[in-house]
C-alpha positions as CSV (number, residue, x, y, z in Angstrom):
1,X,58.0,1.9,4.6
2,X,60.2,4.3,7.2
3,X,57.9,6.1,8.7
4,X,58.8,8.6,11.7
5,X,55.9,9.8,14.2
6,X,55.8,13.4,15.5
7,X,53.7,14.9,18.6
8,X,54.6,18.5,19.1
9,X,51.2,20.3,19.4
10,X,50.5,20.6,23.0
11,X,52.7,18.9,25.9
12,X,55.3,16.0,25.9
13,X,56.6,16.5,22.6
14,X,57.9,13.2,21.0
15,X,59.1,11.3,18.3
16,X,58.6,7.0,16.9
17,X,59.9,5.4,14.2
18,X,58.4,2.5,12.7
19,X,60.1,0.5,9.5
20,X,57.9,-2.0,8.0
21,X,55.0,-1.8,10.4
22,X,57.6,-3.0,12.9
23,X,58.6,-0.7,16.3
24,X,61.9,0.4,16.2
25,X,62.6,3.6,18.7
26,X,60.5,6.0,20.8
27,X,61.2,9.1,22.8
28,X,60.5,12.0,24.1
29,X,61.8,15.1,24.2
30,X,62.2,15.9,27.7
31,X,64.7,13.3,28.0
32,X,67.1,14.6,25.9
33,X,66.2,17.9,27.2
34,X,65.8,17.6,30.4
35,X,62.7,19.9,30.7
36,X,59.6,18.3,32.2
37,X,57.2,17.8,29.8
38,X,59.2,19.6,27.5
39,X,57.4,22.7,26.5
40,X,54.6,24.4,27.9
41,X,51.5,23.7,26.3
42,X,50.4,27.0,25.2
43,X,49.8,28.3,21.3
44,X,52.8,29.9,20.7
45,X,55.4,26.3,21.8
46,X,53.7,24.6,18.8
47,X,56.3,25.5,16.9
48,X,58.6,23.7,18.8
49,X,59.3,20.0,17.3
50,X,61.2,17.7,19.3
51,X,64.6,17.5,17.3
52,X,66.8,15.1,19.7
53,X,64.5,12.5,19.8
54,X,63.3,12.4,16.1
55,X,67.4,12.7,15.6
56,X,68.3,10.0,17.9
57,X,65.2,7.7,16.6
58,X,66.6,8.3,12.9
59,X,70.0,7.7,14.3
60,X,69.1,4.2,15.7
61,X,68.0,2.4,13.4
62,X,71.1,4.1,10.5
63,X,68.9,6.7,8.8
64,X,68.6,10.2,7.3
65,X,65.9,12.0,7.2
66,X,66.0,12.2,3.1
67,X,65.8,8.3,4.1
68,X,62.3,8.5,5.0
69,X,58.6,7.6,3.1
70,X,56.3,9.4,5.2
71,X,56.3,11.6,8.7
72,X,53.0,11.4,10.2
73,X,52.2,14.4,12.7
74,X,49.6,13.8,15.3
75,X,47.6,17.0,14.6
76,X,45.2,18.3,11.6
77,X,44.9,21.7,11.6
78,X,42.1,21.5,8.8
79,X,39.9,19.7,11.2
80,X,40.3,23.0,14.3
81,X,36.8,24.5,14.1
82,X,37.4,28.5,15.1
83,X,36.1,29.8,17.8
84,X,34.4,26.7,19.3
85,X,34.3,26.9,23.0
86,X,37.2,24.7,24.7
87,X,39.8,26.5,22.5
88,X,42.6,28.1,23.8
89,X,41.4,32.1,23.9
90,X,44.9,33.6,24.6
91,X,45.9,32.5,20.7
92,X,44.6,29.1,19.4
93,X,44.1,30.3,15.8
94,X,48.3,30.7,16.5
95,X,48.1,27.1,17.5
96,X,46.8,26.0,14.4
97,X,48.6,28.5,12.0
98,X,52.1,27.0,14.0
99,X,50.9,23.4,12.7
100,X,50.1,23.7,9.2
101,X,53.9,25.1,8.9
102,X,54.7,21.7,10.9
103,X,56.2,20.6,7.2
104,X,58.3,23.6,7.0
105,X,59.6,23.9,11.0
106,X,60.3,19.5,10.4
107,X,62.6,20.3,7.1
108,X,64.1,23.2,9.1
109,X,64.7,20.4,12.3
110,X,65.9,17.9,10.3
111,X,68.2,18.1,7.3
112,X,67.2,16.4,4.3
113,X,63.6,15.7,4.9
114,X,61.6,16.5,2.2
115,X,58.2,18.9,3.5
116,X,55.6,16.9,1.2
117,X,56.2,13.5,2.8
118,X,55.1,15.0,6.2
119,X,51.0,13.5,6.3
120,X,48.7,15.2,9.1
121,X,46.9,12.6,11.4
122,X,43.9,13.6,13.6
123,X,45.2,13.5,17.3
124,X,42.6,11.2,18.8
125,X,42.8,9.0,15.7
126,X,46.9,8.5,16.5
127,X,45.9,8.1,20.3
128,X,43.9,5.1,19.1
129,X,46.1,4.0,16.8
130,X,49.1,3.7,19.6
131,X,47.2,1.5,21.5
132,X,45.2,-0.8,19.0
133,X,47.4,-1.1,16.3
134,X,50.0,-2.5,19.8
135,X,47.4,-4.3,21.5
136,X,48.2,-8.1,21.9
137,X,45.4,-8.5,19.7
138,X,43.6,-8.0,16.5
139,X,41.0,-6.5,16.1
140,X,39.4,-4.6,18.7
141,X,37.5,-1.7,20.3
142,X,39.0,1.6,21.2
143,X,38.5,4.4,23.2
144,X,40.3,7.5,23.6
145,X,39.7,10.4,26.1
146,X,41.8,13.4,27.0
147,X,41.8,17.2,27.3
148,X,41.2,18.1,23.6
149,X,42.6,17.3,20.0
150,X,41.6,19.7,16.9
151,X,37.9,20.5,18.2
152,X,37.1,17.2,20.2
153,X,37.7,15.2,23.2
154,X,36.9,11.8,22.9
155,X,37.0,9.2,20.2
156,X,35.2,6.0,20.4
157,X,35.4,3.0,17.5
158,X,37.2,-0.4,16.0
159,X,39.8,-1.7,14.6
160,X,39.1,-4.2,11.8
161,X,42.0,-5.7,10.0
162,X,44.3,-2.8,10.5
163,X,41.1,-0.3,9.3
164,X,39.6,2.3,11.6
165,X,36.1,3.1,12.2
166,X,34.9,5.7,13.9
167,X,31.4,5.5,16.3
168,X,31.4,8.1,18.6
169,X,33.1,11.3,19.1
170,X,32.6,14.0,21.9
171,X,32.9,18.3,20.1
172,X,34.3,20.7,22.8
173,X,33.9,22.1,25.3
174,X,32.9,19.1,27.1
175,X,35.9,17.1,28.0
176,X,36.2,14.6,30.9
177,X,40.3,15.6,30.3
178,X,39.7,19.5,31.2
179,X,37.4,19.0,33.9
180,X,40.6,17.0,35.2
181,X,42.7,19.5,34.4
182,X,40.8,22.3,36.1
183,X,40.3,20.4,38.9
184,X,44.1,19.4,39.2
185,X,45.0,23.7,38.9
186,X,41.9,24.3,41.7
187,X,43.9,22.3,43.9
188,X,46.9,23.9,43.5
189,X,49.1,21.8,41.7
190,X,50.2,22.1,37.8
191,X,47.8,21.6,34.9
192,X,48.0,19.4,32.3
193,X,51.2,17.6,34.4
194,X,50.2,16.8,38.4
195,X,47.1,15.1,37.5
196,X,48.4,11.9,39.0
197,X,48.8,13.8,42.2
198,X,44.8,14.7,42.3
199,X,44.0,11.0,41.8
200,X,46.1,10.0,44.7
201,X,44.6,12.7,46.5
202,X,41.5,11.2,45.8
203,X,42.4,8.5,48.3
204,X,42.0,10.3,51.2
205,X,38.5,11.8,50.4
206,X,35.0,10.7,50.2
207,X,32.6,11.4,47.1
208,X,30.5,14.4,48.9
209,X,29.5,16.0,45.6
210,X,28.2,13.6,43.4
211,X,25.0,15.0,43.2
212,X,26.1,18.7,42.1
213,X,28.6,16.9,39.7
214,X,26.5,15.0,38.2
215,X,24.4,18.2,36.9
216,X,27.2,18.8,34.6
217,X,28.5,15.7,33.7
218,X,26.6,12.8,32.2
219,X,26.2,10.6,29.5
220,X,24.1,11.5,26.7
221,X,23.3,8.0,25.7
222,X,24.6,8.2,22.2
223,X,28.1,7.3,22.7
224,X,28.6,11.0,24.2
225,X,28.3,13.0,27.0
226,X,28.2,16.0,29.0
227,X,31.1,18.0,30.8
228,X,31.0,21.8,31.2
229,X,29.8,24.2,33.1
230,X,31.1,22.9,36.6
231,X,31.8,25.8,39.4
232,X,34.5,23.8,41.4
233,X,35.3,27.1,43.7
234,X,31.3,26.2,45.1
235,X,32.4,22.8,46.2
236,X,35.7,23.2,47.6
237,X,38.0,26.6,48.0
238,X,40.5,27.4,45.3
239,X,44.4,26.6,46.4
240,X,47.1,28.3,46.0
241,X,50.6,26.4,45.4
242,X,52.0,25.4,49.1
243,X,48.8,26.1,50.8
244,X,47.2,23.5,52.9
245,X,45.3,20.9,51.8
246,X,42.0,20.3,53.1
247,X,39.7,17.6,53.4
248,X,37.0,19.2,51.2
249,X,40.1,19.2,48.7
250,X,40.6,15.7,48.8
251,X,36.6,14.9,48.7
252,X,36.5,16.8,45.8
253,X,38.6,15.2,43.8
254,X,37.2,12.1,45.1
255,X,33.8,13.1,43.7
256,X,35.6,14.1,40.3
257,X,37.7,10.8,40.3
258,X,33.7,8.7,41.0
259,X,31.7,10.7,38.0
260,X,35.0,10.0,35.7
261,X,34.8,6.3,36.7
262,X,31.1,6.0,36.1
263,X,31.1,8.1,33.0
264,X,33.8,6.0,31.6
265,X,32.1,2.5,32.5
266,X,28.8,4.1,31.1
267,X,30.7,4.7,27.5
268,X,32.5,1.8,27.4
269,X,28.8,-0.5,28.0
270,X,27.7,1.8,24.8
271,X,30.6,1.1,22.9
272,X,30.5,-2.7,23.3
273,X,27.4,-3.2,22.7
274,X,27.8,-1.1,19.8
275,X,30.7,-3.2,18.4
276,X,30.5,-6.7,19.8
277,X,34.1,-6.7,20.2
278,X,35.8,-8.7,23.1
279,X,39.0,-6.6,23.6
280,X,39.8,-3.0,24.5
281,X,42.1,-0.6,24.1
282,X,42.4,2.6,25.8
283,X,44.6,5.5,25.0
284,X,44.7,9.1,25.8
285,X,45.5,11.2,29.1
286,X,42.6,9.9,30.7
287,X,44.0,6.4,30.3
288,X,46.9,6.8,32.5
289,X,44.0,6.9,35.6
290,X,45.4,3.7,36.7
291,X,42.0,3.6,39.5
292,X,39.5,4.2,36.7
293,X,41.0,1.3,34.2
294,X,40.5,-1.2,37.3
295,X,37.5,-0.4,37.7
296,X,36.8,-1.0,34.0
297,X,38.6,-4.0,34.1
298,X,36.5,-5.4,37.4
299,X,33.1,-4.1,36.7
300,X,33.5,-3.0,32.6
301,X,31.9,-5.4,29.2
302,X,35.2,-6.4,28.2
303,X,37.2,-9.4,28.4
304,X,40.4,-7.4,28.1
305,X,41.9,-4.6,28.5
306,X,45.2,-3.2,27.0
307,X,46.2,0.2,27.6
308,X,49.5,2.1,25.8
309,X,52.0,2.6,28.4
310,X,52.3,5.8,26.7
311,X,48.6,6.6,26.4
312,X,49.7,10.6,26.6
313,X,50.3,13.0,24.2
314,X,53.8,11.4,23.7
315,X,52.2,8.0,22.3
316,X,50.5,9.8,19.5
317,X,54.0,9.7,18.1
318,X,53.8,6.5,17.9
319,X,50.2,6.1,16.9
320,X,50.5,8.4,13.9
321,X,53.7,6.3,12.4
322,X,51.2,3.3,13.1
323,X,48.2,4.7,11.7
324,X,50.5,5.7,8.5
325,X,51.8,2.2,8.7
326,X,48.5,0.7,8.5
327,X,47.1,2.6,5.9
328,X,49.8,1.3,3.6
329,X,49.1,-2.2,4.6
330,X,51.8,-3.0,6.8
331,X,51.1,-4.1,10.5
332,X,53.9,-5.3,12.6
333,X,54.1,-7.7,16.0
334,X,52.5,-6.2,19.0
335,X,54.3,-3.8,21.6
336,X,56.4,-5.8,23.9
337,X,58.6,-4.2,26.3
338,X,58.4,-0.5,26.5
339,X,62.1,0.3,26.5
340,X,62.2,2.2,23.5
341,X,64.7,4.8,24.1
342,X,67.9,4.9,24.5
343,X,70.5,2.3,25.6
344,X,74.0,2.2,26.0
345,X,76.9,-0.8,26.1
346,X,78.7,-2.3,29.3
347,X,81.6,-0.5,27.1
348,X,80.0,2.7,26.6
349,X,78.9,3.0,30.1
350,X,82.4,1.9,31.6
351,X,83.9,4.9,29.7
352,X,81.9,6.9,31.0
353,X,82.6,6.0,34.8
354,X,86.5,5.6,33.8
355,X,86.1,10.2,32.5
356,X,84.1,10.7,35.4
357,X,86.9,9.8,37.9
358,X,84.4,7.7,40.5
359,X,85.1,4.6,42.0
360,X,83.6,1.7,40.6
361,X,83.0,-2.0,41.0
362,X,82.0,-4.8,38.5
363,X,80.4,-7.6,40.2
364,X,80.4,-11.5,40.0
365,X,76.2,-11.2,40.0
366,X,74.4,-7.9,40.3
367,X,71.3,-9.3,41.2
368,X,72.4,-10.6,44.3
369,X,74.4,-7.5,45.1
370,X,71.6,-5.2,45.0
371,X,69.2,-7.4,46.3
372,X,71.4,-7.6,49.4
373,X,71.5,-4.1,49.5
374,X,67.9,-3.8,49.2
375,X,67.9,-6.3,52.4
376,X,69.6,-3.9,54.1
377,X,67.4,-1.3,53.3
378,X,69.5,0.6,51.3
379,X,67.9,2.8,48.4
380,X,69.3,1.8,44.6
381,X,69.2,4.0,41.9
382,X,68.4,1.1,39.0
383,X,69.9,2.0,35.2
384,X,69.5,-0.7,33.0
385,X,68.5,-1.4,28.9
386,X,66.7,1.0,26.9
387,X,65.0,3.8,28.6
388,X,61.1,3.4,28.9
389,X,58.3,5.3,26.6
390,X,56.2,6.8,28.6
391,X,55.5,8.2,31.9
392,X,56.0,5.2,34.1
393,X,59.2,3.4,35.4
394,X,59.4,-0.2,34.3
395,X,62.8,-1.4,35.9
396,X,64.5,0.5,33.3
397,X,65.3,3.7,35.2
398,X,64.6,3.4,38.3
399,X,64.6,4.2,42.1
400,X,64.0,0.8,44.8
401,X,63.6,0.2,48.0
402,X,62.8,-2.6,50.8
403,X,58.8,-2.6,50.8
404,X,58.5,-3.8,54.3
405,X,59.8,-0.6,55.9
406,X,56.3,1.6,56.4
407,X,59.2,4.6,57.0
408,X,60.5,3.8,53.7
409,X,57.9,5.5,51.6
410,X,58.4,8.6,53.5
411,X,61.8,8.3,52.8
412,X,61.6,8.2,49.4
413,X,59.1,11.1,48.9
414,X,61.7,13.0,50.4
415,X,64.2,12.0,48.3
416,X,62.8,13.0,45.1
417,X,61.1,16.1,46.8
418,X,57.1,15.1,46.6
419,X,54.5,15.5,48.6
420,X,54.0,12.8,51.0
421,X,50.2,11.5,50.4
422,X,51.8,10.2,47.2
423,X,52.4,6.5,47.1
424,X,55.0,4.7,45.4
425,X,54.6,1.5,43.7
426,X,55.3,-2.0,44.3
427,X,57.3,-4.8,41.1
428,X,56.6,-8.6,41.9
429,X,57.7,-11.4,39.7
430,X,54.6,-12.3,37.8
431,X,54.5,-15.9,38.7
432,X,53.9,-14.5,42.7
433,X,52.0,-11.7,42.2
434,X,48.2,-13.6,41.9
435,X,48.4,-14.3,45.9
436,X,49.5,-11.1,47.0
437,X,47.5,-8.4,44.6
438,X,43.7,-9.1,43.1
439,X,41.2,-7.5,41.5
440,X,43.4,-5.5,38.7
441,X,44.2,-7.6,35.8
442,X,47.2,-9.9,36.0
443,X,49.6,-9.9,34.9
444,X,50.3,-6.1,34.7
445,X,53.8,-5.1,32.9
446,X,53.0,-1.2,32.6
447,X,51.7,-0.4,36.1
448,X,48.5,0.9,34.9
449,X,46.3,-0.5,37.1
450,X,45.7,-0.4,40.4
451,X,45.1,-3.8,42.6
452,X,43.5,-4.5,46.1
453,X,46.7,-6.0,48.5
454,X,45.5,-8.6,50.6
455,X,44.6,-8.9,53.5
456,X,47.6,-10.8,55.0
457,X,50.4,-8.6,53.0
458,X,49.5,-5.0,54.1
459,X,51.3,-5.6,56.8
460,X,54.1,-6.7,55.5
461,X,54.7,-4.8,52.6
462,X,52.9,-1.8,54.0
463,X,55.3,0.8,52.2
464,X,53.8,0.2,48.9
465,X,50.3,0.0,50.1
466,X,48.4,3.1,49.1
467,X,45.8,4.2,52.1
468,X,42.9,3.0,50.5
469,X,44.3,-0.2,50.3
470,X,45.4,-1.0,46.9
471,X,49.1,-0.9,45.1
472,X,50.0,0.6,41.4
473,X,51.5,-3.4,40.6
474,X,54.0,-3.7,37.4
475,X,54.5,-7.6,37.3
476,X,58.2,-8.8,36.1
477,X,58.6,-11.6,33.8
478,X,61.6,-13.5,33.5
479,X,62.1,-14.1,29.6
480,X,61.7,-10.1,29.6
481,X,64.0,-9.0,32.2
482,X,65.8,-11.6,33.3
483,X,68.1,-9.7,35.4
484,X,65.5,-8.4,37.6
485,X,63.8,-11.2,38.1
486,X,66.3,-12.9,39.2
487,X,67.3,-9.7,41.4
488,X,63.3,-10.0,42.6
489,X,64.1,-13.5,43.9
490,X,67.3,-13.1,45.1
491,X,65.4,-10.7,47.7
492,X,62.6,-12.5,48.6
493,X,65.6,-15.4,49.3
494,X,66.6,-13.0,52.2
495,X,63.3,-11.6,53.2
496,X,60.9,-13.2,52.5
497,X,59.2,-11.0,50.5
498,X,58.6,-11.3,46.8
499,X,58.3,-7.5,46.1
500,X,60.2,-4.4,45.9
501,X,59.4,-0.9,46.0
502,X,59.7,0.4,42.4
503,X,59.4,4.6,42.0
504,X,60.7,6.7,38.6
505,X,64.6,7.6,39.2
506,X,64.3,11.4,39.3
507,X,63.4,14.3,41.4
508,X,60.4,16.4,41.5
509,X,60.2,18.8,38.5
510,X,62.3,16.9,36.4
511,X,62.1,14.2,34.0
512,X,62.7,10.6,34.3
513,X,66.9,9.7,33.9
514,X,67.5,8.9,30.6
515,X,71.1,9.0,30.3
516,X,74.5,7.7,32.2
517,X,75.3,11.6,33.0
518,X,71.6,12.1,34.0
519,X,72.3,8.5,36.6
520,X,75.3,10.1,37.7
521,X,73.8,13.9,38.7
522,X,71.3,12.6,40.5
523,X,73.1,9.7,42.6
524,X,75.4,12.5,43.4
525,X,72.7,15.1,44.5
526,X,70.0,12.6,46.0
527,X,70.8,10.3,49.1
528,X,70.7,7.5,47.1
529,X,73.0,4.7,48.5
530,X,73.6,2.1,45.7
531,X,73.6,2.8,41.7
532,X,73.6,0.1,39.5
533,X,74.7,1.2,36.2
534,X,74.8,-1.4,33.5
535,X,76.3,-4.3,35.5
536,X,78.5,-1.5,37.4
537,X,77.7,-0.3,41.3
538,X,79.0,2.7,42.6
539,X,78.3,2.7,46.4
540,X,77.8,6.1,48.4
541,X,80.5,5.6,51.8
542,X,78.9,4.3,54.4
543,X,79.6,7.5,56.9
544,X,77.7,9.5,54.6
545,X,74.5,7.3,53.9
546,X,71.1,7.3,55.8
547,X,68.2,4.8,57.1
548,X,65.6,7.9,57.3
549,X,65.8,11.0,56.3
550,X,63.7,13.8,58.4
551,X,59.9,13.6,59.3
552,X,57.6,15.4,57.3
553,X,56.9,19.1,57.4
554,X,54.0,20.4,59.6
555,X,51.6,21.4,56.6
556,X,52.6,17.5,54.7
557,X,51.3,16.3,58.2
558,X,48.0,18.0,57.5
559,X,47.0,16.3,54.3
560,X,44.7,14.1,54.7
């Protein structure tokens, strides 16, 4: 069967396509876009459906949409229960009125598609299928937790032989997702997008308010729990974009960031023991809290752990083509790499240079030219294969630096134009990684955990080392990306050190790069000094290009 996946409910619209059970594209719509997140996630964007990327994910693989068998769309309006607290109050019947017409704005999108092929999936059930249907295993456990689906929050149950069953599920309003979310807005950032900032913020805090958390937010020993009612402006004072952080800020969110660990370890001891399973997968915006997944790794029931690398909203594009998939009896090979999107050919992308009038070089061996660039502390703007699914850069589209420069991580905060508690993130080859990073499972080709770096390598790679000690480690293997492996060692040759700073190529407020053009605006805007593109380099001139940019601002001083 051809089935083609749609999230375009909330945030991160998206789009899959999966041809006899087997992966074949996935992207979202920011991308093509370029507008972070790409809608608001407010009632009256549901209408929106992400055109480009179910276009370009029909386009790869030689299809029309009257080509298809089945759409799955990861949202089921029958299933929205009015008025239950948790629902958006500024229009959610709109919400759901915008998604039963989902058929009719899909055949409107896309000429050709027939409406009554287009099957609703529950959202937490296509969160779950995206990451156990694309474990590296059978049959599993799964758990999902976000902000909300149709009326609920949290999914917990099994996969057996491709089948679902459902154990435990969490009604609104509690939500371990919008107690996130509220927290992220009380601190002054942007809801349901800068919740990665609150968890690094987290870092620099101690939990001071367990005990008034906890109040609100527990389990209930059924596979459920509690989460509503907290007062967050009694803890810690509300924020106001730009305003300074405090330190009751940061041991806020390091109280939230505890009772979200603890409530998540508590769930998933129910649901093992419920389901005997060895394995689990996680899914969900709650999965992409890289410190809580360690610490279910580390102190959790489970053998293993696999989390979707797009465990967002976007992977529930994904998940619903899967669970469709499934249904019908066809399960393909397990996720592998998570370049999914698009790609372009040495051809293609020397045209493109060859229009844009730039000066350009083809050498003997990239590798070693960028990792000799790297030596020399140069920042590279990396643009190679397929772009990724998902939030994080995988050495597809990426920014790198030398690790062993504290200065560097300032550096590139400034670059892309983020606050500078943030920490970027270090890529080792895999075979190296054990004696450098522990704790967090290994190897790690997503960069969804975190890891303790030893001892002996803080020091020496202390740009990627977060303040509490630990690193966001993706791991490289060489029969997957053999080019930057061999780029990996080709820098450790001439340092001495196996790892390199790996951050998403883009600045702040905008999406990820996606295409050559996208590469090309921001080498040209950023102080980037090196872009590989394909197996090209453009090179900024030397007179123009910086070690350090300036210190940080007063107020970036103060966070702590």
């Amino acid at each position: 069967m051809r089935i083609l996946g749609i999230n375009a409910v909330f945030h991160d619209p998206a789009a899959a396509l999966v041809v006899d059970g087997e992966i074949v594209a996935a992207a979202e719509e920011e991308r093509f876009s370029r507008r972070k997140h790409g809608k608001q996630a407010v009632p009256f964007s549901t209408w929106e459906q992400p055109v480009q990327a179910a276009a370009w994910c029909l386009a790869q693989a030689g299809l029309s949409a009257k080509d298809l068998d089945a759409v799955g769309y990861s949202y089921d309006p029958a299933l929205v229960e009015p008025g239950l607290p948790g629902h958006d109050p500024s229009g959610e019947e709109l919400r759901t009125e915008f998604a039963q017409r989902a058929p009719l704005f899909l055949k409107s999108a896309l000429p050709g598609l027939d409406p009554g092929i287009v099957k609703f999936v529950r959202h937490h059930v296509a969160h779950a299928a995206s990451a156990a249907l694309a474990a590296p295993f059978g049959d599993c456990a799964v758990l999902v937790a976000d902000g909300r689906g149709e009326s609920t929050s949290y999914l917990a149950g099994e996969y057996r032989d491709g089948r679902f069953k459902e154990l435990a599920a969490q009604r609104l309003p509690h939500s371990l997702g919008l107690l996130y979310e509220d927290l992220t807005e009380h601190c002054g950032f942007a809801r349901s997008s800068d919740e990665y900032k609150v968890m690094a913020l987290a870092s620099y805090g101690k939990p001071e308010f367990l005990d008034e958390l906890c109040e609100h937010v527990h389990v209930t020993g059924d596979g459920g729990f509690r989460a509503a009612g907290v007062d967050l402006a009694a803890l810690a004072p509300r924020r106001g974009p730009g305003e300074e952080l405090t330190q009751r800020h940061a041991d806020l969110a390091a109280s939230v960031q505890k009772v979200l660990e603890d409530i998540l370890l508590e769930l998933t001891d129910w649901l093992h023991e419920a389901t005997g399973q060895r394995d689990l997968a996680l899914a969900g915006g709650i999965a992409l809290n890289c410190v809580a997944n360690s610490r279910l790794h580390a102190e959790g029931p489970f053998d293993r752990i696999w989390v979707q690398p797009a465990a967002g909203d976007a992977g529930t594009a994904l998940g619903a083509a899967l669970q469709l998939a499934a249904e019908a009896g066809e399960r393909g090979a397990p996720m592998g790499d998570a370049g999914l999107g698009r790609g372009w050919t040495d051809d293609e992308l020397e045209e493109i240079l060859i229009k844009a009038k730039l000066p350009y070089e083809r050498p003997d061996d990239l590798a070693e030219t960028v990792a000799e660039a790297l030596a020399n502390d140069d920042v590279i703007a990396w643009f190679q294969g397929r772009a990724e699914f998902g939030p994080r850069a995988l050495g597809h589209r990426s920014l790198l630096a030398h690790p062993g420069r504290k200065a560097n991580l300032e550096r590139l905060n400034d670059v892309k134009g983020r606050e500078q508690f943030r920490p970027v993130a270090p890529m080792v080859r895999a075979e190296r990684a054990a004696e450098i990073f522990t704790r967090g499972p290994l190897p790690s080709p997503y960069m969804l955990f975190v890891h303790d770096v030893a001892e002996a390598w803080r020091d020496r790679i202390p740009a990627v080392t977060h303040v509490d000690g630990t690193a966001r480690v993706q791991t490289v293997e060489e029969r997957e990306n053999p080019v930057l492996a061999r780029m990996l060692a080709a820098f450790e040759r001439r340092t001495g050190v196996p790892v390199v700073i790996n951050t998403s190529l883009n600045t702040a407020g905008r999406p990820m790069v996606d295409s050559p053009r996208d590469a090309l605006e921001c080498f040209g805007s950023a102080p980037i000094d090196l872009l590989a593109l394909g197996p090209f380099v453009l090179r900024r001139p030397r007179s123009t290009r910086t070690t350090r940019t300036g210190a940080a601002s007063p107020e970036e001083k103060e966070v702590p």
